[in-house]
C-alpha positions as CSV (number, residue, x, y, z in Angstrom):
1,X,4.6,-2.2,11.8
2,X,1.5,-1.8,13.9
3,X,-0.6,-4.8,12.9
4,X,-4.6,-5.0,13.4
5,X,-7.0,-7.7,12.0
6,X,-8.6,-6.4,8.9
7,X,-12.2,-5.2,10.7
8,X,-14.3,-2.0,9.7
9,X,-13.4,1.4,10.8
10,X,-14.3,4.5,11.2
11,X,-11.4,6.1,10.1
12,X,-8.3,4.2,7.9
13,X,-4.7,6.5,8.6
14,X,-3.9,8.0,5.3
15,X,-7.0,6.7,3.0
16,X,-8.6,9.3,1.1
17,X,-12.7,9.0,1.1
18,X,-12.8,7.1,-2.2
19,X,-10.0,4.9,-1.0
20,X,-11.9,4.0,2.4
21,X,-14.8,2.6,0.1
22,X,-12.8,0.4,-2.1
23,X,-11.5,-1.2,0.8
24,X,-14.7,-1.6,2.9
25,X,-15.8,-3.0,-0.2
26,X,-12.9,-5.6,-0.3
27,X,-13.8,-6.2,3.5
28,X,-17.4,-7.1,2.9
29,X,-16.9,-9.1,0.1
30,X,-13.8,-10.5,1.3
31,X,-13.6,-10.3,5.3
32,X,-11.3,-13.0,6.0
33,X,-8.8,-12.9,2.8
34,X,-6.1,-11.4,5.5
35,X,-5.1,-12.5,8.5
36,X,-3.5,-8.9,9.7
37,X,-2.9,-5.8,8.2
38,X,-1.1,-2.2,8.1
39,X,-2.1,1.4,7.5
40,X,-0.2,4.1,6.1
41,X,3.1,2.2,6.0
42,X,6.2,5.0,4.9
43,X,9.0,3.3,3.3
44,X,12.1,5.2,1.7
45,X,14.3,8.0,3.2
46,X,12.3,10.6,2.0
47,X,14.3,13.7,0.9
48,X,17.4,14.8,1.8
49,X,18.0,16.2,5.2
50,X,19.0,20.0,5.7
51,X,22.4,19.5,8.6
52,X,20.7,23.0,10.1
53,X,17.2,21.7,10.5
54,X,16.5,20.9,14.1
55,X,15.4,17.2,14.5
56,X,12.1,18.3,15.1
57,X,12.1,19.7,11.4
58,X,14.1,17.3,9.8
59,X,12.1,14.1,11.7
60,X,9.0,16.1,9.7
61,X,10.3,16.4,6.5
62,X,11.5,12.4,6.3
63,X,7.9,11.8,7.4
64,X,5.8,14.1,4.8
65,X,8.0,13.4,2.1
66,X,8.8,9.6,2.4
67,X,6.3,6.5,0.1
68,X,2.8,5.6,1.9
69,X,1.7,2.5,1.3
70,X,-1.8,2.4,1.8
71,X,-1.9,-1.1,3.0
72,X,0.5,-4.0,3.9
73,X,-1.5,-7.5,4.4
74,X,-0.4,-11.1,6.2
75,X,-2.2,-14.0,5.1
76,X,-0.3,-17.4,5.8
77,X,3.3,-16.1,6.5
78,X,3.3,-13.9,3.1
79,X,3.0,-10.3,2.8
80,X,1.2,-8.3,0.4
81,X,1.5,-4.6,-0.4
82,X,-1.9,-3.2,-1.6
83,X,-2.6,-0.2,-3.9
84,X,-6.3,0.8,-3.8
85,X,-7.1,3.3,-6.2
86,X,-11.0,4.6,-7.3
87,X,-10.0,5.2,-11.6
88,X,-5.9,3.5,-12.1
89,X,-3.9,3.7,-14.6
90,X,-0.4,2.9,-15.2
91,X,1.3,4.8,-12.8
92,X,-0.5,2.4,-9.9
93,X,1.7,-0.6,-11.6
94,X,4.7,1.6,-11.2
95,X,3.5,2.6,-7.9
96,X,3.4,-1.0,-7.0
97,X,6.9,-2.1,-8.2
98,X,8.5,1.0,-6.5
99,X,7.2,0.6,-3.1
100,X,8.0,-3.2,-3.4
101,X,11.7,-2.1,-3.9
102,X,11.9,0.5,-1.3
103,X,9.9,-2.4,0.9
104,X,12.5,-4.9,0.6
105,X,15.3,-2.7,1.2
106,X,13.5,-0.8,4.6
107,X,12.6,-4.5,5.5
108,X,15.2,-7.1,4.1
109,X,14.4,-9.6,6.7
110,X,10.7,-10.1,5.7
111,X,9.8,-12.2,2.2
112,X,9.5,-10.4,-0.9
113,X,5.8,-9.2,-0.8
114,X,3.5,-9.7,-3.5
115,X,1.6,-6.7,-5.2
116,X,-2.3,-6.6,-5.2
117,X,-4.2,-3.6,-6.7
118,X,-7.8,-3.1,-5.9
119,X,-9.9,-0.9,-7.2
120,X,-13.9,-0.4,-8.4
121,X,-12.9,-0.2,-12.3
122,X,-9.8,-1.7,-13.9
123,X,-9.7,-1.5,-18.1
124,X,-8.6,-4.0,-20.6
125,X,-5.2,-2.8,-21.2
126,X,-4.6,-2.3,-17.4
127,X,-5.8,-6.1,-16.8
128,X,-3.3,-7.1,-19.4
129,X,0.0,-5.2,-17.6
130,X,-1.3,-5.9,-14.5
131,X,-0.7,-10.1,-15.5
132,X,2.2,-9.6,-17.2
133,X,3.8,-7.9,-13.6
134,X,2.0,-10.6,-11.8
135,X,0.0,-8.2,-9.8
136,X,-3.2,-9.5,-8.3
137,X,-6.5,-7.5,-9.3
138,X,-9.8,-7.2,-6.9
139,X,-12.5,-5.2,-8.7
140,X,-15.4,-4.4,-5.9
């Protein structure tokens, strides 16, 4: 991982527009809650390889087709994998617990991370899954 403190930028890999504002949002509300952080972080093995592709091809394909997360944090030794979504729903808890599996298996020798979801809206029912997963909430 290519780790950077968590400043202000111009441009965030992989963030869509929406995205980019939840988390200078976070940021300005919360500038020091992470020591270090992580764009864009791919995790999994993507699809299956074609044997004829030429590595060129086939290095592409892994990359397009493997998990982003959109940001992996440090704070005191512990790692957290963050979701940041503009309108979530369900599928950004299962998005969560997947990419903490494929996480732990890409990086075994790191602590399990914890999950954190942050977004501008998050409704009732979400807030209720969300504790029952133990997955921290930031609503900015």
């Amino acid at each position: 991982m290519s780790w950077l403190k968590p400043d202000f930028r111009y441009k965030y890999p992989h963030l869509l527009a929406s995205d980019h504002a939840i988390w200078e949002r976070f940021l300005h509300k919360y500038p020091t809650y992470f020591d270090l952080v992580d764009y864009d972080v791919h995790v999994g093995v993507g699809i299956t390889i074609d044997p004829t592709w030429t590595p060129e091809i086939a290095k592409m394909a892994t990359t397009l087709t493997q998990r982003r997360i959109d940001v992996i944090a440090i704070k005191d030794r512990n790692y957290y994998i963050i979701e940041l979504k503009e309108d979530p729903g369900v599928s950004s808890v299962g998005q969560l617990l997947g990419y903490r599996v494929l996480f732990c298996k890409d990086y075994p020798d790191v602590s399990i991370p914890a999950l954190v979801l942050i977004s501008n809206r998050i409704d009732n029912d979400l807030l209720e899954i969300l504790d029952t997963y133990a997955i921290q909430y930031f609503i900015v």
